[in-house]
C-alpha positions as semicolon CSV with decimal commas, in nm:
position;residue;x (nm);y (nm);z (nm)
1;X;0,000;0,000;0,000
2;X;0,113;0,379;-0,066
3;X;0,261;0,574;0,250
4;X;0,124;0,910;0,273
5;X;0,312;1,181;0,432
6;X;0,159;1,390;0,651
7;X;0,208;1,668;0,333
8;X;0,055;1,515;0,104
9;X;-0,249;1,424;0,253
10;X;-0,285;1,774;0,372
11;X;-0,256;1,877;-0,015
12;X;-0,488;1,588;-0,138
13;X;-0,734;1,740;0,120
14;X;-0,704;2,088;-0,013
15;X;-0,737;1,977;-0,370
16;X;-1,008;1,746;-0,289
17;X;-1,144;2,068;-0,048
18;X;-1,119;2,275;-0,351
19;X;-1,305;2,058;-0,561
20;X;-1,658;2,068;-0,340
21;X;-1,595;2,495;-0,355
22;X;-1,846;2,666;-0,627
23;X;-1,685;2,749;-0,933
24;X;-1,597;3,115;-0,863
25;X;-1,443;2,997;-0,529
26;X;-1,260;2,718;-0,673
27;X;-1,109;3,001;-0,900
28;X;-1,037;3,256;-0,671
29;X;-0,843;2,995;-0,353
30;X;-0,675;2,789;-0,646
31;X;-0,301;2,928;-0,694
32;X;-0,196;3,040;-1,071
33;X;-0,033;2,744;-1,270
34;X;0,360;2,827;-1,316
35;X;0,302;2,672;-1,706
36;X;0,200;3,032;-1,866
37;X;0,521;3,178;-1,666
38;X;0,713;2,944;-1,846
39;X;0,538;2,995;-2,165
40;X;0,591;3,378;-2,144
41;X;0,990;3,404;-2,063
42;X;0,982;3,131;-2,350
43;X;0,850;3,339;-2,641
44;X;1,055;3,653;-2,435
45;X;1,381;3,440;-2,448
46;X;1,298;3,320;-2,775
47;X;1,177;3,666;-2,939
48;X;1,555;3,838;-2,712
49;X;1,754;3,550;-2,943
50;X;1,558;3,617;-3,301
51;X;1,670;3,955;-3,247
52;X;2,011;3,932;-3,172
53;X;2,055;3,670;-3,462
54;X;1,895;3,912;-3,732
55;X;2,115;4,209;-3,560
56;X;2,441;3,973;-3,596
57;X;2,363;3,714;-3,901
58;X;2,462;3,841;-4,253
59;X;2,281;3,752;-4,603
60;X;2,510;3,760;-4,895
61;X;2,405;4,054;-5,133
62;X;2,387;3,887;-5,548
63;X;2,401;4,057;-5,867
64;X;2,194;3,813;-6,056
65;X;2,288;3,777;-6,389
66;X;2,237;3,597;-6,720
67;X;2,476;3,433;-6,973
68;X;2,626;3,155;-7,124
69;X;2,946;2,935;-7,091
70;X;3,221;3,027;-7,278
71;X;3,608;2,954;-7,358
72;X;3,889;3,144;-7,255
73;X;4,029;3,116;-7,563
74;X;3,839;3,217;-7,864
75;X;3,700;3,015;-8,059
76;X;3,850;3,004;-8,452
77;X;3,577;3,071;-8,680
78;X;3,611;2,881;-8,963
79;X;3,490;3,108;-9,312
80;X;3,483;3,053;-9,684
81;X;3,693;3,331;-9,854
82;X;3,495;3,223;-10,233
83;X;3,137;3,152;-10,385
84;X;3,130;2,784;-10,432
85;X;2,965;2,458;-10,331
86;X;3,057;2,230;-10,104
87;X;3,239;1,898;-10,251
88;X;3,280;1,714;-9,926
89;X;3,278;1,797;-9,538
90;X;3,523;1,567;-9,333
91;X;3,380;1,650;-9,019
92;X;3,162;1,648;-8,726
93;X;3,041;1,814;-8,442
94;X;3,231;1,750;-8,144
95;X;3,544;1,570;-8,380
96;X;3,898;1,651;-8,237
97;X;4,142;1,763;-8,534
98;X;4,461;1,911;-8,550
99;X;4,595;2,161;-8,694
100;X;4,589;2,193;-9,073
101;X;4,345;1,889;-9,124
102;X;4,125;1,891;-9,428
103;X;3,761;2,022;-9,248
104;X;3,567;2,096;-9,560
105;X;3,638;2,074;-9,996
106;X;3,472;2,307;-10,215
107;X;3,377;2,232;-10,528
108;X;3,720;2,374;-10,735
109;X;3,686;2,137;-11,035
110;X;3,807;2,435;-11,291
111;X;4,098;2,553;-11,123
112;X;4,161;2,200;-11,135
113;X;4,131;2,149;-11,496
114;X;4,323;2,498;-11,475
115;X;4,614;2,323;-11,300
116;X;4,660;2,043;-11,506
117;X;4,671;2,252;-11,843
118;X;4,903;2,485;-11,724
119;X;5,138;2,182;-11,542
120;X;5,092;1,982;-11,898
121;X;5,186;2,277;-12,115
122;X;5,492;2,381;-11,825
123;X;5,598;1,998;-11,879
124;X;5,556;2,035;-12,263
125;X;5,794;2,336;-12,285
126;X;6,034;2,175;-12,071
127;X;6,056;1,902;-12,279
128;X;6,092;2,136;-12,573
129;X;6,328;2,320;-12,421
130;X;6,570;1,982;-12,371
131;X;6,490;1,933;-12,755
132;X;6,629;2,285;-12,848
133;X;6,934;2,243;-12,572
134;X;7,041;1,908;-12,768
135;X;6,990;2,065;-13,083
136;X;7,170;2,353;-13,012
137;X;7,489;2,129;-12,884
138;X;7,427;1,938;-13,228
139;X;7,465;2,244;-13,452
140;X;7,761;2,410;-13,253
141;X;7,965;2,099;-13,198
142;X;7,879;1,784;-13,463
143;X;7,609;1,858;-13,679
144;X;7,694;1,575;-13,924
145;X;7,638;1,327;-13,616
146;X;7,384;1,044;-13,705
147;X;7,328;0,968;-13,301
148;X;6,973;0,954;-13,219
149;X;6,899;1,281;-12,957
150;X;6,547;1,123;-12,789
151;X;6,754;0,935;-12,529
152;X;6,832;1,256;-12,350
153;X;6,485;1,338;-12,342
154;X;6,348;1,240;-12,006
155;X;5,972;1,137;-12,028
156;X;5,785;1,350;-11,782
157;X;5,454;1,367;-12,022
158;X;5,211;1,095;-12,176
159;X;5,433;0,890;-12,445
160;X;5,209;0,992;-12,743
161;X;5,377;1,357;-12,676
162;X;5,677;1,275;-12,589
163;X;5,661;1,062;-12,901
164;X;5,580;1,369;-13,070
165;X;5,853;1,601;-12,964
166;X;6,101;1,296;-13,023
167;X;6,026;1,322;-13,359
168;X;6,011;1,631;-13,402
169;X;6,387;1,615;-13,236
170;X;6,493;1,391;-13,474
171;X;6,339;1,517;-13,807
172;X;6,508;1,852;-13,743
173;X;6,847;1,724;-13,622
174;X;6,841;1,523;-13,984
175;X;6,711;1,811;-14,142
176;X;7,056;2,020;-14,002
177;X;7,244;1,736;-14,100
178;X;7,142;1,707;-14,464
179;X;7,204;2,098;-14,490
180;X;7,525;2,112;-14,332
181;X;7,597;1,778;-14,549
182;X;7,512;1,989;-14,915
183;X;7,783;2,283;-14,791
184;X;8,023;1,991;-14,684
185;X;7,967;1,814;-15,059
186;X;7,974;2,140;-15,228
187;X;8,303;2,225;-15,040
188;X;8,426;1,904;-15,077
189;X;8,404;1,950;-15,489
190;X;8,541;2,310;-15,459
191;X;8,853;2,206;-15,266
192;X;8,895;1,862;-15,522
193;X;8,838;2,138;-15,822
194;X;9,102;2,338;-15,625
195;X;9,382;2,086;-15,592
196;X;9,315;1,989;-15,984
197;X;9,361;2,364;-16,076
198;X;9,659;2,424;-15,793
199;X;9,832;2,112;-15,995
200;X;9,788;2,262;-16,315
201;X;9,887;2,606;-16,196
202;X;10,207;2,411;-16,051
203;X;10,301;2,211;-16,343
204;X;10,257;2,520;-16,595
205;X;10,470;2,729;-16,348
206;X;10,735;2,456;-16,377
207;X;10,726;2,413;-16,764
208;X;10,714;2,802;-16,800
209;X;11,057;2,783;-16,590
210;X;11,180;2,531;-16,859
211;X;11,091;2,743;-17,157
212;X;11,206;3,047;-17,021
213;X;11,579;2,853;-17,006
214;X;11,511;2,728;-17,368
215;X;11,391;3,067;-17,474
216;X;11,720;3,196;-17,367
217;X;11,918;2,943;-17,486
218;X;11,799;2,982;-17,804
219;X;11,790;3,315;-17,834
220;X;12,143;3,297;-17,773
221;X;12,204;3,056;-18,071
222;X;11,975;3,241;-18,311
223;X;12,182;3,560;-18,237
224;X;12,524;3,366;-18,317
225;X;12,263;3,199;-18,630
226;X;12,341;2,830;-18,488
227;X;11,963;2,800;-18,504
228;X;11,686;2,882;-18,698
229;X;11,401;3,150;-18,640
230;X;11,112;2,907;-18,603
231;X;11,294;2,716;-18,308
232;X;11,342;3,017;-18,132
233;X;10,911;3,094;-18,237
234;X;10,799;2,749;-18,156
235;X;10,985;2,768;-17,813
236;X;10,855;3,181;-17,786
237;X;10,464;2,995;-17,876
238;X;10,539;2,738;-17,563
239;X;10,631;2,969;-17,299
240;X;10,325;3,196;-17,390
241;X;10,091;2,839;-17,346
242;X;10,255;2,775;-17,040
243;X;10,233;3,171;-16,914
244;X;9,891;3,158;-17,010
245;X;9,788;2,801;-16,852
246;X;9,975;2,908;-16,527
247;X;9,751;3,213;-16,538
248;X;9,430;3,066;-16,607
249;X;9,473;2,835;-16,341
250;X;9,562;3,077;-16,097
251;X;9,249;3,275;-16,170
252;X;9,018;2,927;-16,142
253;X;9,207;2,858;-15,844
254;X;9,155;3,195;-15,683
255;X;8,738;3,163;-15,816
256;X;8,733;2,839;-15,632
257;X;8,883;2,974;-15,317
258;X;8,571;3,241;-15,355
259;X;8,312;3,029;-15,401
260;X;8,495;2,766;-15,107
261;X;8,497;3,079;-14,884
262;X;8,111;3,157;-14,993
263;X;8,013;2,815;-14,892
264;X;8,175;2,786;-14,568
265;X;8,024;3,150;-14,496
266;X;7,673;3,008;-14,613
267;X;7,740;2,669;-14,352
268;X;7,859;2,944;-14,080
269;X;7,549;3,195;-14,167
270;X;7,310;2,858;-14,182
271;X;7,455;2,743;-13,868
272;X;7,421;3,097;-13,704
273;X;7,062;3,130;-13,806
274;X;7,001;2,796;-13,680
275;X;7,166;2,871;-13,303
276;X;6,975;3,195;-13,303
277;X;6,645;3,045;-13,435
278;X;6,649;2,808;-13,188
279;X;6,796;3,015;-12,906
280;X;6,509;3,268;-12,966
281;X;6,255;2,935;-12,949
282;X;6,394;2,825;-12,657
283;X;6,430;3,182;-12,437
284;X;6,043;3,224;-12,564
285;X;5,987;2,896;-12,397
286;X;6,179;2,981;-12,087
287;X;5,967;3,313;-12,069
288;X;5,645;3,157;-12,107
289;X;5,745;2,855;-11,811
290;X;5,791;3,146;-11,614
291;X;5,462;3,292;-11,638
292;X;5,295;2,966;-11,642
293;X;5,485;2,908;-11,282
294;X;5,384;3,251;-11,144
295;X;5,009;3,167;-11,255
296;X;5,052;2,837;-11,139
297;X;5,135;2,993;-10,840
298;X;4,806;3,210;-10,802
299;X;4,583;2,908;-10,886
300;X;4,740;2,679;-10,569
301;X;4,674;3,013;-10,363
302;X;4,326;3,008;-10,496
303;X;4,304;2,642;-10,475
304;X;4,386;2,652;-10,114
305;X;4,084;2,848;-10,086
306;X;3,861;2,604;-10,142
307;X;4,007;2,379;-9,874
308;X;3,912;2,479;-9,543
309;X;4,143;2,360;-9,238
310;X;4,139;2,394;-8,911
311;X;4,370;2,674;-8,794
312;X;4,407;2,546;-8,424
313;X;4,400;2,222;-8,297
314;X;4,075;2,171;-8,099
315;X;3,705;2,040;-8,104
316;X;3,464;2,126;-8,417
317;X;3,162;2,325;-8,316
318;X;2,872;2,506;-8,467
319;X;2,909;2,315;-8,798
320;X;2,650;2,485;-9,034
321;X;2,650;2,209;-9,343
322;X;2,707;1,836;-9,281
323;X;2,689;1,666;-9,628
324;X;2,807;1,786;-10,007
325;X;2,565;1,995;-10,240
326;X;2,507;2,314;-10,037
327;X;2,656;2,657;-10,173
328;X;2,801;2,888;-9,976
329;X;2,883;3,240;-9,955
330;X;3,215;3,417;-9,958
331;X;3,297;3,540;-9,562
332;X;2,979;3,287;-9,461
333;X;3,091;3,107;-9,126
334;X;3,078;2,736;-9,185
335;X;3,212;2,647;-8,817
336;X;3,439;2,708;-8,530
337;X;3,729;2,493;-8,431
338;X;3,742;2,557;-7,974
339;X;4,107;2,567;-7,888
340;X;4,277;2,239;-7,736
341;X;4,309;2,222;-7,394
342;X;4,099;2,589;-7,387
343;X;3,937;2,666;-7,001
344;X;3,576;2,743;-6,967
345;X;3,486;3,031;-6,845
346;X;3,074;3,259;-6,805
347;X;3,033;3,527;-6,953
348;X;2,687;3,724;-6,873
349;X;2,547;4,078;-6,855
350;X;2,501;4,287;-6,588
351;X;2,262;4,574;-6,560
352;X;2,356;4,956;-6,450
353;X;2,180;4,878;-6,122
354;X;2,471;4,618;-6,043
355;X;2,774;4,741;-6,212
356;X;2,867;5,004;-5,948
357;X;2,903;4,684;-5,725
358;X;3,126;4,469;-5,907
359;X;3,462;4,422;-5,893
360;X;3,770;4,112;-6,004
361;X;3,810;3,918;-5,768
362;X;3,460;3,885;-5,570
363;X;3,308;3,529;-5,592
364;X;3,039;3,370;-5,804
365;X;2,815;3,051;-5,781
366;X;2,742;2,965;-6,123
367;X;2,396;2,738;-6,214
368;X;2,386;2,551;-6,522
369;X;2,065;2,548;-6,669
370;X;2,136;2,236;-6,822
371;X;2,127;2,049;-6,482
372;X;1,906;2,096;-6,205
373;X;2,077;2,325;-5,946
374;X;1,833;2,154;-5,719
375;X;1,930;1,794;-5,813
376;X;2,336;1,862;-5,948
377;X;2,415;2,176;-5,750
378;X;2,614;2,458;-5,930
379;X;2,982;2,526;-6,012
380;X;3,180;2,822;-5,793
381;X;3,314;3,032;-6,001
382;X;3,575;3,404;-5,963
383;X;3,517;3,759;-6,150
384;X;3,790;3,852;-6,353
385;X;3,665;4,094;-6,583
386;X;3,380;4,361;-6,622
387;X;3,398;4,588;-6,992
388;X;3,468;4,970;-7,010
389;X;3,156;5,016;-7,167
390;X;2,819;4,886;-7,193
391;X;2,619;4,718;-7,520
392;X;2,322;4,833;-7,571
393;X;2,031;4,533;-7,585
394;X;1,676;4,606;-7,705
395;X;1,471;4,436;-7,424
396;X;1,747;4,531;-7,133
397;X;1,881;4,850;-7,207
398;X;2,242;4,950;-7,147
399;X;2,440;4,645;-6,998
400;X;2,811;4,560;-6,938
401;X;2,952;4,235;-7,035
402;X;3,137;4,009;-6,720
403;X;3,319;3,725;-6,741
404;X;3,364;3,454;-6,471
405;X;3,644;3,262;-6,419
406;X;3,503;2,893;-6,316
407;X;3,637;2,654;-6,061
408;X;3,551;2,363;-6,244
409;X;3,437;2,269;-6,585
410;X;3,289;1,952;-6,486
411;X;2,932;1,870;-6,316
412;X;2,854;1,498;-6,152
413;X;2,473;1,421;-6,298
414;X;2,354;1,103;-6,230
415;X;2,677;0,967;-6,120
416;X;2,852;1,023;-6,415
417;X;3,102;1,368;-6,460
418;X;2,958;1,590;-6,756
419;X;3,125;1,846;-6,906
420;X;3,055;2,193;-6,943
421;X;2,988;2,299;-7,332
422;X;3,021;2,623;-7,451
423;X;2,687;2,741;-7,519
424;X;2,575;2,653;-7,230
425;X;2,279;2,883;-7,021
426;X;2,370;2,995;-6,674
427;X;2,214;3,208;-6,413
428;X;2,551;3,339;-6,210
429;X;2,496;3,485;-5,828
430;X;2,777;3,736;-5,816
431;X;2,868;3,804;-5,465
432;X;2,871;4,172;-5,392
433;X;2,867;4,217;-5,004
434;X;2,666;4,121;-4,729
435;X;2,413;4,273;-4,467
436;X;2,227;4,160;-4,182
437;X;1,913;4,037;-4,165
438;X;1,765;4,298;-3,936
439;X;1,876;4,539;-4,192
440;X;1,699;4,320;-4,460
441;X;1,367;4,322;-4,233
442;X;1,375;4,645;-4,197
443;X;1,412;4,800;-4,537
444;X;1,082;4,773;-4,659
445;X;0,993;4,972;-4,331
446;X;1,241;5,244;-4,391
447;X;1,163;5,281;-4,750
448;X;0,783;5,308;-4,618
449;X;0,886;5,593;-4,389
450;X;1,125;5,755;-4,588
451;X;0,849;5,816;-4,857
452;X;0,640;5,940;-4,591
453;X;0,518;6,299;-4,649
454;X;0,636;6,327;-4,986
455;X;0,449;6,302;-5,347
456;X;0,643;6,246;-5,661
């Protein structure tokens, strides 16, 4: 059984006292409940705390802004410098290449056709410019040679053309050597006709020496009339013949020796007319292979035109066309090669209100729109750069361009690490200051009372 004290039975007596009292009785000799004392320096302890934490907690103050994801590096547009159409594109979006690889071939089928005459006719001259070289070491040095000259022609065109110019070779190196034959002939007689003519010239020389000796002898005898006058005649009539034939043969020698020295001239003048034909012929040639290789030139400068590569190494982005058949305009942007190894960075507006706020250095959180920030959180992030000047934007007015350095230019989502792409959406919190909370609470109240009394 329960012990009572003697206490507690007085209380149970009081309460149970209390409880045969009428109501107002009851009231009036039952003692106040300490519960609502508590309750009271509760909500006064509890109201003495909410105000010291809004007078000593701080809210960050944000510049909310909009903008996208970006590189650090610029991206390399990619542009076609000529009308044409597009013969083949070697790419994709998001395909690595390096730098110099083939992105996209216009369509450049008649510079091509360009390029091939002008390479055939260059190859064409040069092989007619060997021709003339041979030719011209044929007429200077053996021009009665019977050696065939093609075998010093190398074959750098088709063989019907080379076949062509070999023959050509040929016909006029026989050609030169039947002329220069005909002077050689006709010299040969003249110098045969000359040693016939030189012998009779010699042989009446000597006999005129003989009948001079007779002559005198008998003159002697006819003087002393030992001899008669028709020995002395007949002897006078032989050294006259042999006076005479030494003379005429000396002339046809000497018209030999003219005509000899006309023929040889002729050969020399042939020969010279030859070397300077083909001299002329050749330094033509030379001159036009130099004109062909300075146009040849400008058509692999234009040619290169209508090969786009990639002027970094990097990713391909933005690409406008994807298969061949599509013309495109000179200067029109086709697609944009993003640096290797580039770093992602936000850029996004910020409106006059703000600007006055910002400076490098003050942190950022960064939210993708891509991903949930609710689900994938958001990517911290530095300012590094606010513009000089604004841009002016039709729906926003006057706004200044910023540009955040992020952290990180990965995300987790779903358990996997994403990337960041530039192009990307974002909504960046730009970190200009803080203020406390009673501060915050208040402001409405001070703005109220501050427009108080005035009309605008």
């Amino acid at each position: 059984m329960p012990v009572c004290t003697g206490y507690s039975r007085r209380g149970m007596m009081k309460h149970n006292y209390r409880e045969f009292l009428p109501a107002v009785l009851e009231i009036q000799d039952t003692p106040p409940s300490p519960a609502g004392r508590f309750i009271l320096w509760g909500v006064m302890l509890l109201l003495t705390l909410s105000v010291c934490w809004a007078a000593l907690g701080q809210v960050d103050i944000v510049a909310i802004t909009r903008g996208k994801v970006v590189v650090t590096l610029l991206s390399r547009p990619v542009s076609s410098a000529v009308t044409a159409d597009i013969a083949r594109v070697y790419v994709q979006d998001g395909q690595h290449v390096e730098k110099g690889s083939l992105l996209i071939q216009l369509n450049d089928g008649q510079l091509t056709t360009r390029r091939q005459e002008n390479r055939l006719r260059q190859q064409i001259n040069r092989l007619n410019i060997r021709r003339l070289g041979l030719l011209l070491i044929r007429v200077r040095n053996d021009p009665l040679s019977t050696d065939r000259l093609a075998d010093g022609i190398t074959s750098v065109v088709a063989p019907p053309l080379e076949n062509q110019v070999s023959a050509r070779q040929e016909s006029e190196a026989e050609a030169l050597r039947r002329e220069i034959q005909r002077y050689r002939n006709n010299q040969q007689t003249l110098h045969a006709q000359m040693e016939g003519y030189l012998a009779q010239q010699d042989m009446a020389e000597k006999q005129l020496v003989i009948y001079r000796k007779q002559f005198t002898a008998l003159q002697a005898l006819f003087q002393r009339g030992s001899t008669s006058e028709d020995s002395l005649l007949e002897i006078r009539k032989r050294l006259l013949e042999a006076d005479y034939s030494a003379r005429a043969a000396g002339a046809k020698v000497r018209e030999i020796q003219a005509s000899l020295d006309l023929s040889e001239s002729e050969e020399a003048s042939y020969r010279a007319g030859k070397i300077q034909e083909w001299e002329q012929e050749r330094t033509e040639l030379v001159t036009e292979n130099a004109v062909l290789e300075s146009q040849l030139a400008q058509l692999e400068a234009e040619l290169k035109l209508y090969q786009l590569t990639a002027p970094v190494s990097g990713r391909v982005d933005a690409l406008v066309y994807r298969d061949a058949g599509a013309a495109v305009e000179a200067t029109q942007e086709l697609l944009k090669i993003v640096p290797e190894g580039e770093k992602l960075s936000a850029e996004v507006l910020v409106s006059n209100q703000d600007v006055g706020f910002l400076h490098t250095g003050q942190r950022v959180t960064v939210k993708v729109d891509t991903f949930d920030f609710t689900r994938y959180g958001w990517v911290e992030g530095t300012l590094i750069k606010v513009s000089a000047d604004a841009v002016e934007d039709k729906e926003r007015g006057l706004l200044y361009r910023a540009v955040i350095q992020l952290d990180e230019t990965d995300m987790v989502v779903d358990g996997k690490s994403r990337r960041l792409e530039p192009g990307m959406s974002v909504s960046a919190e730009i970190k200009t200051g803080k203020r406390t909370i009673l501060s915050y609470l208040l402001s409405p109240v001070l703005e109220a009372i501050d427009g108080v009394g005035k009309q605008r």
